[in-house]
Each structure stands twice: as structure tokens, then as C-alpha cells.
C-alpha positions in Angstrom: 41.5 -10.2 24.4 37.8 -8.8 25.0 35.7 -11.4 26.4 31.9 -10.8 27.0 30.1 -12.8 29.6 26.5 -14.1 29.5 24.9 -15.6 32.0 21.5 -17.8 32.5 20.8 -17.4 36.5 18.1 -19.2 36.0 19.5 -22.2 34.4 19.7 -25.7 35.7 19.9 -25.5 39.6 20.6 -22.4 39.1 24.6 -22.5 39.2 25.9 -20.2 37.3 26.5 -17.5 39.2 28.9 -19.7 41.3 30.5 -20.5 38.1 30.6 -16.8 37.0 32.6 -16.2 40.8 35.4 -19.4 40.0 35.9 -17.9 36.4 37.0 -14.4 37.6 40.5 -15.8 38.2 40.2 -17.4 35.0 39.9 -14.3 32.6 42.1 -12.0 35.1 44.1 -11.1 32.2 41.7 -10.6 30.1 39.2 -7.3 29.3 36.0 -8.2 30.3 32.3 -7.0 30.4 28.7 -8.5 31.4 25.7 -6.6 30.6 23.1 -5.6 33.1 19.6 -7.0 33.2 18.6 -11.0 33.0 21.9 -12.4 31.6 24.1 -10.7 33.9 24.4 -10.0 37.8 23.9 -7.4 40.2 27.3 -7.0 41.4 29.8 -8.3 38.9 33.6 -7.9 39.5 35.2 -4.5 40.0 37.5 -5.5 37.2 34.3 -5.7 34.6 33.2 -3.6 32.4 29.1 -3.4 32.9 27.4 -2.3 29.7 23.5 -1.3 29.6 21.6 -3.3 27.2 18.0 -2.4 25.9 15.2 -3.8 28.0 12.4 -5.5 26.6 9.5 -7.9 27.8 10.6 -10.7 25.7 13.2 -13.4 26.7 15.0 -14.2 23.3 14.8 -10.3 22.9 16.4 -8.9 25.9 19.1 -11.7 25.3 19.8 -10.7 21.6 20.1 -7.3 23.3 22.5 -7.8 25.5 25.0 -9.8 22.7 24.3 -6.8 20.6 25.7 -4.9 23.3 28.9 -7.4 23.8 29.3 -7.7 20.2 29.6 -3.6 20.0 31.8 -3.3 22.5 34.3 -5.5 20.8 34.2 -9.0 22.2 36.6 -11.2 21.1 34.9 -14.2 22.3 32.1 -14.9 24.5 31.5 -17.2 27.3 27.8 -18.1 27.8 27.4 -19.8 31.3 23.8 -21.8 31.4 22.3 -24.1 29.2 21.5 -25.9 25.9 19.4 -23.3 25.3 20.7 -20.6 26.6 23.6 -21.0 24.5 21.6 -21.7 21.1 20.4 -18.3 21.6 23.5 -16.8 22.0 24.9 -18.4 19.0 21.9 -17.3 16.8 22.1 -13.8 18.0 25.6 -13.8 16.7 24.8 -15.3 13.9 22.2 -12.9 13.0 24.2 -9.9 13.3 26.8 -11.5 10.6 29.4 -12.3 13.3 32.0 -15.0 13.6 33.4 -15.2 17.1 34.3 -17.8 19.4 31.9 -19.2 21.8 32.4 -20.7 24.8 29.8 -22.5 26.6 29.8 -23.7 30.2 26.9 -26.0 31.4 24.9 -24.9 34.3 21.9 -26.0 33.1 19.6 -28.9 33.1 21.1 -31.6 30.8 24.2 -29.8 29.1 24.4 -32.5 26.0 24.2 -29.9 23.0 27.5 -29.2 21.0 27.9 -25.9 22.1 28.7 -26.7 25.9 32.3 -27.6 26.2 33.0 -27.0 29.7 31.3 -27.9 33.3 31.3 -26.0 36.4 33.7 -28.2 37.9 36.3 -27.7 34.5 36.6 -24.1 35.4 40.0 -24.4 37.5 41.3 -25.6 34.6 40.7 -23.3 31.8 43.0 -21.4 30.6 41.6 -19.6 27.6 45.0 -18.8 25.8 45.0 -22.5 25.3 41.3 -23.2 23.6 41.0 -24.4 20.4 38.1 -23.5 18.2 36.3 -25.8 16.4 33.5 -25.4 13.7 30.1 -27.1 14.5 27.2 -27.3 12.0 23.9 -25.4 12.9 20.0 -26.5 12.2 18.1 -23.5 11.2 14.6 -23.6 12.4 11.7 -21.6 10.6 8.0 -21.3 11.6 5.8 -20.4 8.5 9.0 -19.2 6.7 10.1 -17.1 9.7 13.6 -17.4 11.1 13.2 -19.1 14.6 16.5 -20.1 15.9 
């Protein structure tokens, strides 16, 4: 399986890249790549691919650019380590490029109560990703003067 990592090092107390470290174990028989730039790392494992993603000066954009980047390269699945938030965005960036893919979402963030977050920090030692099941959850669109928001 090809499983595309996201991460939010700025989420929360800023946990997540301890959580990305405790999941390489994890996925160790799995193909996996991270993107470089804000929802990456410097230095991921030797084992991941690192994909480029296009820059840009805008938040939402430069995390829509690095999904685009996951979802090109094949991802089965991907594992969004941060928060609420940080995981709605991923979700509407896949959404937005007509995808359906499993997303996994581990909390590192603030208050970690939104539907999308299914696993803590401290569940990592436990996952075992050939065992997930995948369940469907219902989505709010949100529209500012008729735009597409989120």
C-alpha cells in the first residue's frame, strides 16, 4: 500500500513530529512518502519517498499542494498527523480533486474532537493499518459569497 504522510508541526503543543518518529515502525511495510515544505520535515526516514510540492505564500494553498503531490504519486491512503483543522483541509483538498481515499487522522493538535481524528499520539503502538476499517462520515460545505471555502 502507498501511504502519504502530512504533517502539522505546528499543531497543538506541537507533537507531531514525535508522533511522525513512533509511526515509522508502524507503516515499515508500507511505501511511503512526505512532501517537503510546511507539512513535512526536514529529515524524514531514509525509507520515505520525499516529493517536492509547489510553494506558495498561502497556508490552505501550499497544503492543497502538497496532497496534490501525494495524491499523484499514488497514495493509497493518507495519514494527516495535527489537528481539527489540519485535517479538514486535507480532506477538502481531496475532495476537490474528485478523490476518494482513506484518511487517517492522528490528533496532535489543540482539542482533537472533530470526526476525522481517530487516533492519539499515545494509540500509535497500536496501529496496525492492515487492520483499519473505513468508515464514511458526512461533510459541511462552507461557502463565502457563493465561493467554495472548506
Amino acid at each position: 500500500m502507498k501511504i502519504g504522510v502530512i504533517i502539522g508541526s505546528a499543531s497543538g503543543k506541537g507533537y507531531a513530529p514525535e508522533a511522525m518518529i513512533s509511526l515509522v515502525p508502524r507503516l515499515q511495510s508500507h511505501d511511503v512518502a512526505i512532501c517537503a515544505g510546511p507539512f513535512g520535515c526536514d529529515s524524514p526516514p531514509s525509507s520515505w519517498s520525499r516529493l517536492s510540492a509547489e510553494a506558495s505564500a498561502s497556508y490552505v494553498e501550499n497544503l492543497r499542494s502538497s496532497v496534490a503531490s501525494l495524491l499523484d504519486w499514488g497514495s493509497d491512503m493518507l495519514i494527516c498527523i495535527g489537528g481539527d483543522g489540519l485535517a479538514s483541509y486535507v480532506l477538502d483538498a481531496i475532495i476537490s480533486r474528485g478523490k476518494k481515499l482513506p484518511l487517517l487522522g492522528i490528533g496532535s493538535g489543540t482539542i482533537n474532537v472533530g470526526p476525522i481524528i481517530a487516533f492519539r499520539i499515545e494509540d500509535i503502538p497500536m496501529l496496525d493499518i492492515s487492520k483499519l476499517s473505513v468508515k464514511t462520515i458526512d461533510a459541511v460545505e462552507i461557502s463565502v459569497d457563493g465561493k467554495h471555502l472548506a
